[in-house]
C-alpha positions in Angstrom: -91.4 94.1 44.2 -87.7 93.1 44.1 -85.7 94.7 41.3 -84.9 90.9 40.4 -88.5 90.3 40.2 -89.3 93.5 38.4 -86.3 92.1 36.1 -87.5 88.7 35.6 -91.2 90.7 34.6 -89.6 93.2 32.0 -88.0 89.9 30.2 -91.2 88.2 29.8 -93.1 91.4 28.6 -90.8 92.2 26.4 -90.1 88.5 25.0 -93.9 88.0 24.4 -94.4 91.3 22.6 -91.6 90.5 20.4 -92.8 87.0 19.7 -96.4 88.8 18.8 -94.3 91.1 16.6 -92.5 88.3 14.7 -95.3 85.9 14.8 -96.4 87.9 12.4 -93.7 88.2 10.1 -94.7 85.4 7.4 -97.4 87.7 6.7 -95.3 91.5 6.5 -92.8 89.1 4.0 -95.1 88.9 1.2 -95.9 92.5 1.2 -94.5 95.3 -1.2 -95.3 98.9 -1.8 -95.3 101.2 -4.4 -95.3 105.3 -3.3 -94.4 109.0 -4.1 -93.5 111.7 -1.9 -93.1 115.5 -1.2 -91.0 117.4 0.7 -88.3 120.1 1.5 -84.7 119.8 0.2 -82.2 122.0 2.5 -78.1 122.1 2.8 -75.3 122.4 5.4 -72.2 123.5 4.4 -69.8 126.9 4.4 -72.7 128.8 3.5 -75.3 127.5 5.6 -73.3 126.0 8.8 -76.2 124.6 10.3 -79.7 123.2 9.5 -81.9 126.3 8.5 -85.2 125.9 7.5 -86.0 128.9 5.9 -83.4 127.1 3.0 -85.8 124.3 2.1 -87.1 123.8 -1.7 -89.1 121.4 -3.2 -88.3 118.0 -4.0 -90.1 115.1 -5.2 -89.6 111.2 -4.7 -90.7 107.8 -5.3 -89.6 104.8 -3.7 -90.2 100.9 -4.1 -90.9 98.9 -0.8 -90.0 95.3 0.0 -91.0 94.0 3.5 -89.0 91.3 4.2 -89.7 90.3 7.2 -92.3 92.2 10.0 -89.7 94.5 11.3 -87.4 95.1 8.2 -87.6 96.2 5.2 -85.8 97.3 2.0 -86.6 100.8 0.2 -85.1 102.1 -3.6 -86.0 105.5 -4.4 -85.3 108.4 -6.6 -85.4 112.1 -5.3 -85.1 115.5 -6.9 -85.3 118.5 -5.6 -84.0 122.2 -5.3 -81.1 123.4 -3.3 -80.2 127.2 -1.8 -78.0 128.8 0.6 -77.6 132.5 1.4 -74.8 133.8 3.7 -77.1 136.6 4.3 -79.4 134.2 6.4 -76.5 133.4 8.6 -76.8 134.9 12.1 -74.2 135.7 14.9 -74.0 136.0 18.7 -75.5 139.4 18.1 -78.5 138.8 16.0 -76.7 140.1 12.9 -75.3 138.7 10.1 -72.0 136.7 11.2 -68.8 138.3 10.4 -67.4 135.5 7.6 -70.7 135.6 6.2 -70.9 139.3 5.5 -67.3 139.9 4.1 -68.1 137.3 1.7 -71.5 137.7 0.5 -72.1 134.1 -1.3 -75.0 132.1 -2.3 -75.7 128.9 -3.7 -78.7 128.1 -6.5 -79.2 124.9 -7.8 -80.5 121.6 -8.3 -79.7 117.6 -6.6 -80.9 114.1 -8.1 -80.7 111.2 -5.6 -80.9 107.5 -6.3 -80.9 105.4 -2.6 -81.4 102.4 -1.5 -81.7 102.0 2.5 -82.9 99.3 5.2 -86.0 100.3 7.6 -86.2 99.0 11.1 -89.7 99.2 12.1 -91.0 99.1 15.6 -94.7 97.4 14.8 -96.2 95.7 11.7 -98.6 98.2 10.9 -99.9 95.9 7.6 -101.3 93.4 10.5 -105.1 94.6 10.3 -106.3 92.2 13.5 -104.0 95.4 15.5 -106.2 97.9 16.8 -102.9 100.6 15.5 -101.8 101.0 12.3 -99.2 102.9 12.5 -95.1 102.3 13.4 -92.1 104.9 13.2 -89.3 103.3 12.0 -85.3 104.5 11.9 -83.6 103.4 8.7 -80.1 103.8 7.1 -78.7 103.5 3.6 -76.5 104.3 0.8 -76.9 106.8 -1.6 -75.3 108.1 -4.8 -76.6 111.9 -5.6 -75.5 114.6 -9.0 -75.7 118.3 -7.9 -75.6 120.9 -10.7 -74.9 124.0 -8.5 -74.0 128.1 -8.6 -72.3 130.1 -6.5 -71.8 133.9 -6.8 -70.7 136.4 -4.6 -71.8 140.2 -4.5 -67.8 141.0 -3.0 -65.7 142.2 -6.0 -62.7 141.4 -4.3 -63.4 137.5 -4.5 -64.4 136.8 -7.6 -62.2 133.6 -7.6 -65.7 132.2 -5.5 -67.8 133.0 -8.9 -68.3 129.0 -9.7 -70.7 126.6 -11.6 -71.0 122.7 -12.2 -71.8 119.3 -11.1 -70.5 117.0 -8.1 -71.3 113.5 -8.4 -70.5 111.9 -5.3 -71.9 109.2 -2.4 -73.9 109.6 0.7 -75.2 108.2 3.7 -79.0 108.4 4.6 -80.1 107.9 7.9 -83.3 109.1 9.5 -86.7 108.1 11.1 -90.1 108.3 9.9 -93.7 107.1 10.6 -96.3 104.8 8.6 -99.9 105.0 8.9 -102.0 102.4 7.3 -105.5 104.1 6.2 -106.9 101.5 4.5 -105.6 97.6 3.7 -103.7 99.0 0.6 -103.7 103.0 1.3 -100.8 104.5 3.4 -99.5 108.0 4.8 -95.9 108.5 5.9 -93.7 110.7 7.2 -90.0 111.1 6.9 -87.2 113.2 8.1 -83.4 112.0 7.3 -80.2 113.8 6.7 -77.4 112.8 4.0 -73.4 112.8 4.8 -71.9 113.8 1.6 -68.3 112.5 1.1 -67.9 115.8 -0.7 -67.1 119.6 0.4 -67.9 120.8 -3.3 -72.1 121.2 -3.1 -71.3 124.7 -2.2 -67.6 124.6 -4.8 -66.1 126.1 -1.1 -64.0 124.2 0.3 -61.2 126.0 1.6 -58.7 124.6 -0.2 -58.3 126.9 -3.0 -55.2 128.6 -3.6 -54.9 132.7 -2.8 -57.3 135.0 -0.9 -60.3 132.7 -0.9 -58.4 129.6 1.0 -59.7 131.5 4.1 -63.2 131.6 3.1 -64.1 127.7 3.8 -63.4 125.1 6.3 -61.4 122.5 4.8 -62.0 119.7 7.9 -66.0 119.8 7.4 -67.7 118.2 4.7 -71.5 119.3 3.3 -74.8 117.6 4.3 -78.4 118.1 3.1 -81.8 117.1 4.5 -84.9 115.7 3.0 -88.2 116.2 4.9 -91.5 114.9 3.6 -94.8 113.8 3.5 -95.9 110.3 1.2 -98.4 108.4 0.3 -98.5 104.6 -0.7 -100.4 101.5 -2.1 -99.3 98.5 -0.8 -99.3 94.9 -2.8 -99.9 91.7 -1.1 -98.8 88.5 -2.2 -100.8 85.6 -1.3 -98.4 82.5 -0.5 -99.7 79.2 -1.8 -99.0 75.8 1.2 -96.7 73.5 -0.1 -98.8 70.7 -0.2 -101.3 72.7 -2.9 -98.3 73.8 -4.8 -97.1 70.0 -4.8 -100.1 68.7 -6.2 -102.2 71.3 -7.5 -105.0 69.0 -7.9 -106.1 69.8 -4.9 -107.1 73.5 -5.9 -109.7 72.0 -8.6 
């Protein structure tokens, strides 16, 4: 086979799959859900420099689903959870804790509320129950607004300027990817991993811009993430739409 020819066979597949995908779109429309979920909470930031999960802690969400069409659809949800970094965790080349990390001696205790609202892409309309697979991973992306009520303390005497406390109210970004299983026709499982870009270096309260000793304790060019992982579960609403002509002479229905 030609690599026209092999060509000319990919664009066919693939245009009939995605017209059996969308075909079934009228029916994904009319379809909502209603779920909860739980999961880890975990940060990135000065005092946690990259994902660890040995820094997850609870959190809990529920979320509101809208398909709007077979492949997309729109998700609200509110998440709370735990949050806690220990520069003690932090490793270097050596296998010991990393030089920054030990002279300062910080960690961070506290707690994040979330409020979302993101788009899901997914790859197959798992609601369609003539499919043999109910399932579909999906991506998704979103904007978030988020309050964290943190502390950090240090056990170095000689920077007590990085004793802090309070609350950041700021924006994120989610993005992520996930899967949906359909048990039954109104019982779902999922599973979801995303990370948040916070437009904020003050989840941690370092952010190397203080005045004095502790303007060398933080990185003033890199801002502070955090991750939700999880498991949910769902009951999905259907929405039965009435044909025109019945709801133009109902009538007919007697």
């Amino acid at each position: 086979m030609t690599k026209a020819n092999l060509f000319k066979t990919l664009l066919v597949c693939s245009v009939q799959a995605g017209s059996v995908f969308f075909a079934h779109s009228a029916v994904a429309q009319y379809t909502s859900e209603i779920g909860v979920g739980l999961g880890g909470l975990s940060y990135k930031g000065e005092l946690s420099p990259g994902y660890q999960f040995q820094n997850n802690r609870p959190a809990l969400t529920a979320f509101y689903r809208k398909d709007i069409s077979a492949p997309i659809t729109l998700r609200g949800a509110l998440m709370a959870g735990l949050l806690r970094a220990d520069d003690g965790n932090v490793k270097g080349v050596n296998g010991q804790i990393a030089p920054l990390h030990a002279y300062r001696r910080a960690n961070t205790k506290g707690s994040l509320y979330e409020a979302s609202a993101v788009v899901e892409y997914n790859f197959f309309d798992y609601h369609y129950r003539k499919a043999k697979v109910h399932f579909t991973p999906y991506v998704f992306v979103g904007l978030a607004g988020f309050l964290a009520n943190t502390t950090t303390a240090t056990n170095n005497t000689t920077l007590p300027a990085l004793n802090q406390s309070g609350s950041i109210l700021g924006l994120a970004v989610p993005a992520g990817f996930g899967l949906k299983y359909a048990v039954s026709t109104h019982w779902n499982l999922g599973l979801e991993v995303g990370a948040r870009k916070v437009f904020s270096d003050q989840l941690d309260h370092i952010d190397g811009k203080t005045s004095g000793q502790t303007d060398l304790m933080g990185n003033p060019h890199d801002q502070d993430w955090y991750f939700y992982n999880g498991i949910s579960i769902s009951y999905t609403f259907y929405k039965i739409n009435c044909p025109p002509q019945y709801k133009d002479n109902p009538k007919l229905l007697r």
